[in-house]
N, C-alpha and C positions, 0 to 999 in steps of 0.2 A: 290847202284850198280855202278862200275866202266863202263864207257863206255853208259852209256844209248842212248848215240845218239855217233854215229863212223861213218865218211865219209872216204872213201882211195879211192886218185887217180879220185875224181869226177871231168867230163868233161860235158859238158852242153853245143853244138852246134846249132847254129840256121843258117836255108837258109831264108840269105834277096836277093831275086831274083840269082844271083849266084855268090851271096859273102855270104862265111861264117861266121859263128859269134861265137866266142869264150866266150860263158857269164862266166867259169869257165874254168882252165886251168888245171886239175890233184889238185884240191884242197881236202888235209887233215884236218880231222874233230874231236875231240872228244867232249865231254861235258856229264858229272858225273851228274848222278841223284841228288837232292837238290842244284844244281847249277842254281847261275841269270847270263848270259850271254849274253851282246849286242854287235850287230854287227853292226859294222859301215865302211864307208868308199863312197868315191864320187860316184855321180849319175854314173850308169853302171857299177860299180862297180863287182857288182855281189851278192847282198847283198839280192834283194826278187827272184834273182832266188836261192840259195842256201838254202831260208827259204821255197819254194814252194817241193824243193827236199825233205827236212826234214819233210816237211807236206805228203808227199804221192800226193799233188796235180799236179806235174809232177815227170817227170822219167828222168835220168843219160842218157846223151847218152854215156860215160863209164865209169868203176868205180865202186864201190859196198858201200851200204850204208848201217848198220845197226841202228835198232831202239831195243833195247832192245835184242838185239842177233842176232835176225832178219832179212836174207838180204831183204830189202822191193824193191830196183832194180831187184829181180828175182821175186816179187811178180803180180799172176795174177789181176786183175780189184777187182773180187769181196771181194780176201782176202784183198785186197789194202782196200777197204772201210771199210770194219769190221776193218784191223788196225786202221785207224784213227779211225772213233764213239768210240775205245774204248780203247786209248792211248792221241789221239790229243786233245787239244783245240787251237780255235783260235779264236786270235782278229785283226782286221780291222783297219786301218785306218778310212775307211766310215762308219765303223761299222754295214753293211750289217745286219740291220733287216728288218725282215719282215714288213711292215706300215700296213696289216690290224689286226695283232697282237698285245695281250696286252703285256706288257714285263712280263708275268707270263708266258703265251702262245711263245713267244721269246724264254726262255731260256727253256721250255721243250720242243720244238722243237728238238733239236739233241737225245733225247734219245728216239725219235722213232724209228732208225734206228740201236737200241741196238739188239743186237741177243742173241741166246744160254743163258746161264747160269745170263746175266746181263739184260736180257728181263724184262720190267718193265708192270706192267698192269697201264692203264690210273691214279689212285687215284694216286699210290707211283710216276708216275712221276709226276705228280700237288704238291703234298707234296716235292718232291727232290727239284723242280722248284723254290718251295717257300722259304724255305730255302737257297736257293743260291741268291734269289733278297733278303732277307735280313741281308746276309752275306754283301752285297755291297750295304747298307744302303740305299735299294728302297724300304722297305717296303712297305711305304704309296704311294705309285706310283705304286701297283701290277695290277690294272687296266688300267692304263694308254695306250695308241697308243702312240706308237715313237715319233709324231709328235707332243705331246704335254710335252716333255721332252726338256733338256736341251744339250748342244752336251756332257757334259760331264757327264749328266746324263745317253744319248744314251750307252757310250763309259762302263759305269759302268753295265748296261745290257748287252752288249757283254764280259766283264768280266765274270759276271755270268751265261749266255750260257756257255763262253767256261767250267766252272768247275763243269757243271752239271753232266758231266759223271765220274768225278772221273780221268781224266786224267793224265799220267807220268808226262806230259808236256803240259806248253804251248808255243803256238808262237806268236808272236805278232809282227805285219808288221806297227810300226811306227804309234804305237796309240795313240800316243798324236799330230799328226801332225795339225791338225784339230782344237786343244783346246788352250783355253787361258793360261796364266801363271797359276792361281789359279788350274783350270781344272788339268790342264799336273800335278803337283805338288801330286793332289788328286791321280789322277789316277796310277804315281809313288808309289807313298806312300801304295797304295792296290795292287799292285803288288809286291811289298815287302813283305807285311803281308802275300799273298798268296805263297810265297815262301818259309817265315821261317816259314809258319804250311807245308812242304814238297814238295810243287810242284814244278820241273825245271822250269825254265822260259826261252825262248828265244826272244833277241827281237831285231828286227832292227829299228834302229833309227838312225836320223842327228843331232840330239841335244843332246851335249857331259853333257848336267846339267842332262839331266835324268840317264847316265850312273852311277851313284854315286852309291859303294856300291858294282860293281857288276866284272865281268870280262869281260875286252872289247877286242875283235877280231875286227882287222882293216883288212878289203879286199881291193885290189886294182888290179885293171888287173884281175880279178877272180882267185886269186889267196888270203892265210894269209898271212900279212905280219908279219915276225917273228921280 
């Protein structure tokens, strides 16, 4: 699909006491389904607010944004959340798991809040769940607490959350920031794999060695630089 992710004219304003703040400036967007895409460019940039936009996790203050056709800027709360659970994944920097969770339990998390026709009864998501930690080589660590992993092992768990629902896309907000060279390397390397078996990938990041491979958007001033 052409267009799977399409920004026009996004503005994204913030009130710091009464001065405004220009995080994007009327910034244009596309990015084609089976596409890896990283976005980079200096702090304030405008680079996780632009990723939050594409997430449904905040809203344009103008400008219209499509997700698959979709303006999700005219979308209300609740269809906002059914878009995400069942287009988004996402990965973390902090890699936001749950600690009293096993990472089997982790990544079936998100397909409880599947609806309609993708509603899962508890067995098929424990089976989806399991199948996705041993896509991303955590078999033997199905039981495991967070806390007894490794950061790049954590980062390999929110991998496979995010692709438990079958998502268009994923975004990922600068997930190797956290990890060592070996780490950053792996977790590259399974981002790639998850992209040439079809999934887009979006990711922000400051480290130009991960972008290898991929199409790089530089923002500056909230704005692409062409």
């Amino acid at each position: 699909m052409k267009g799977l992710v399409k920004g026009e004219g996004l503005w994204k304003t913030y009130k710091l006491d009464s001065t405004e703040v220009h995080a994007l400036r009327g910034l244009d967007i596309s990015v084609d389904a089976g596409e890896f895409v990283s976005i980079m460019g200096p702090s304030g940039s405008g680079k996780s607010t632009l990723l939050n936009l594409i997430g449904g996790l905040d809203t344009p203050t103008q400008g219209d944004l499509y997700i698959g056709g979709k303006n999700i800027a005219a979308m209300k709360d609740k269809e906002l959340t059914r878009m995400r659970a069942e287009n988004i994944g996402y990965i973390f920097q902090t890699f936001n798991l749950l600690p009293a969770l096993s990472v089997r339990d982790n990544v079936e998390f998100p397909m409880r809040n599947l609806t309609g026709s993708k509603k899962m009864d508890k067995s098929s998501r424990i089976k989806r769940a399991e199948e996705c930690v041993e896509i991303v080589g955590l078999g033997p660590r199905m039981n495991y607490l967070p806390a007894k992993l490794s950061g790049g092992e954590r980062q390999r768990v929110a991998i496979a959350r995010a692709l438990v629902n079958h998502p268009k896309f994923i975004l990922a907000d600068e997930p190797t920031g956290n990890l060592d060279s070996e780490a950053t390397s792996n977790i590259i390397d399974l981002l790639h794999q998850v992209n040439e078996e079809g999934t887009t990938v979006i990711m922000v990041t400051h480290d130009v060695e991960t972008t290898r491979d991929t199409r790089v958007l530089r923002i500056r001033d909230g704005l692409i630089e062409s």
